[in-house]
FINU-876576 format. One record per residue (C-alpha): residue number from 1; residue in three letters; x negated, y negated, z. Coordinates in nm, 2 decimals. Each point is the difference from the previous one (the first is absolute). Example, Ala and Ser with C-alpha at 12.3 -4.5 7.8 and 13.67 -1.06 7.14 Angstrom:
   nr  rest       X       Y       Z
    1   ALA   -1.23    0.45    0.78
    2   SER   -0.14   -0.34   -0.07
//
This chain:
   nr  rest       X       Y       Z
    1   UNK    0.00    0.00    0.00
    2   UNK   -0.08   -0.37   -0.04
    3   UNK   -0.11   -0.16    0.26
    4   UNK    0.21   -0.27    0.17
    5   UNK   -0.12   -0.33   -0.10
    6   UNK   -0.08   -0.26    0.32
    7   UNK    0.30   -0.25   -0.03
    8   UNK    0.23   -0.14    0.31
    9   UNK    0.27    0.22   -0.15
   10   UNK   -0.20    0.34    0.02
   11   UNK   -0.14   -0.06    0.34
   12   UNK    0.36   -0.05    0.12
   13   UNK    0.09    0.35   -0.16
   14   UNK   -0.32    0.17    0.15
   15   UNK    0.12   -0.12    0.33
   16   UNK    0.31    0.14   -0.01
   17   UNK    0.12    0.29    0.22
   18   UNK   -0.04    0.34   -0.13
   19   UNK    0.29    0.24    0.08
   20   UNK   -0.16    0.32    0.24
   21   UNK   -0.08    0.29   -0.22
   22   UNK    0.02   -0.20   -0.34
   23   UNK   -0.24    0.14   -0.23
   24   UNK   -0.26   -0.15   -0.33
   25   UNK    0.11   -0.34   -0.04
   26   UNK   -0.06   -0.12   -0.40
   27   UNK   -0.05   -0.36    0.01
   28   UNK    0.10   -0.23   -0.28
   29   UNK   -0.03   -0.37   -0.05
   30   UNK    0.06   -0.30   -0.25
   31   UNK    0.03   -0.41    0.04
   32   UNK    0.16    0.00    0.29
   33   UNK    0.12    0.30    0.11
   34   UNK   -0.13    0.32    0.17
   35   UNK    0.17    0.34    0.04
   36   UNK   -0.11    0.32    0.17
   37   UNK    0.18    0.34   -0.01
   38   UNK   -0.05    0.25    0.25
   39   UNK    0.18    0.36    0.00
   40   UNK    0.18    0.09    0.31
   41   UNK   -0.01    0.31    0.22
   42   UNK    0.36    0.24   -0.02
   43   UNK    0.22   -0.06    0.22
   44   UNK    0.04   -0.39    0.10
   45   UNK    0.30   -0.17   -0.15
   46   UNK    0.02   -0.28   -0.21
   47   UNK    0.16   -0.22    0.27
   48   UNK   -0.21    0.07    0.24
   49   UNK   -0.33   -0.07   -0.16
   50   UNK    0.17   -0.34   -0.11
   51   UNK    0.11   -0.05    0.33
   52   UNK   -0.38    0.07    0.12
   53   UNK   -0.11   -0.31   -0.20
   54   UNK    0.27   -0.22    0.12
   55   UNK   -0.13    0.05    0.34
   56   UNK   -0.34   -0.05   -0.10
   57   UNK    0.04   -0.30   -0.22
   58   UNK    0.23   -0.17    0.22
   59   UNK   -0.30    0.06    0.30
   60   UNK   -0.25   -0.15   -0.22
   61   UNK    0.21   -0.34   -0.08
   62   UNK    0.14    0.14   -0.34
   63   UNK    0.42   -0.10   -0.04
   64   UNK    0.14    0.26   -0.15
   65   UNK    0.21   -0.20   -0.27
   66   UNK    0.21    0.31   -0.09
   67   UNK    0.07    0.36   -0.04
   68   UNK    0.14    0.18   -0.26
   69   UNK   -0.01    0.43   -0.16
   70   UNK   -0.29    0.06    0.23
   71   UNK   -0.18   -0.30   -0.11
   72   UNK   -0.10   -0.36    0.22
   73   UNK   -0.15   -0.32   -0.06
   74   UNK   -0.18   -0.19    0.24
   75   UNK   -0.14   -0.33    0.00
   76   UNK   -0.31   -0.20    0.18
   77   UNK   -0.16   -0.32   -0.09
   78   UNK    0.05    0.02   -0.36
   79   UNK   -0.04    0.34   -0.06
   80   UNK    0.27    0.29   -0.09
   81   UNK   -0.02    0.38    0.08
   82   UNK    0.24    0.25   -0.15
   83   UNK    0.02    0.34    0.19
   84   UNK    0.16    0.28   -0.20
   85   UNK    0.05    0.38    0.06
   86   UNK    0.12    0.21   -0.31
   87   UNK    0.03    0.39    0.10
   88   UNK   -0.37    0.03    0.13
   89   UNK   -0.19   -0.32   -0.14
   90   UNK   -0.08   -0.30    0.18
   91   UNK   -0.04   -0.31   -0.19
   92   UNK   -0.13   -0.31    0.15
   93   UNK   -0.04   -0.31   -0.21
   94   UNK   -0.16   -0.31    0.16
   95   UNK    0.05   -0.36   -0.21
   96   UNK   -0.04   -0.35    0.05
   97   UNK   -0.28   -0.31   -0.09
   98   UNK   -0.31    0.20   -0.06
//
């Protein structure tokens, strides 16, 4: 894999909570924007891994902005971060003034 360029926006996504047991996270990035997917363990639920971010976000000054089909957005000074679950991927995608 690439590796991440050093921007604002991908420091904010390597700083961002990795679910327990998640597993090889592929990191991609552009102007702008950073995303990391991560394959979950068997077993947790959707839900509950989102709900695992809220809590962690929330702790760390994010506002979580909404929630949505196991997805949230949460905002801090300027910057976004979507949090999405599809069956056992985890998708992270940080964004904001680089």
């Amino acid at each position: 894999a690439a590796p991440v360029r050093t921007c604002a926006v991908c420091l904010r996504l390597a700083r961002a909570p990795a679910h327990p047991g998640a597993k090889a996270p592929p990191r991609t990035s552009g102007d702008g924007f950073a995303s990391r997917d991560w394959t979950l363990p068997a077993g947790p639920r959707a839900s509950r891994v989102i709900d695992w971010y809220i809590t962690r976000l929330q702790a760390r000054g994010w506002k979580v902005l909404g929630k949505s089909f196991d997805t949230i957005r949460a905002k801090r000074q300027g910057a976004t971060l979507s949090v999405g679950v599809r069956a056992r991927t985890l998708e992270v995608i940080a964004s904001g003034p680089s």
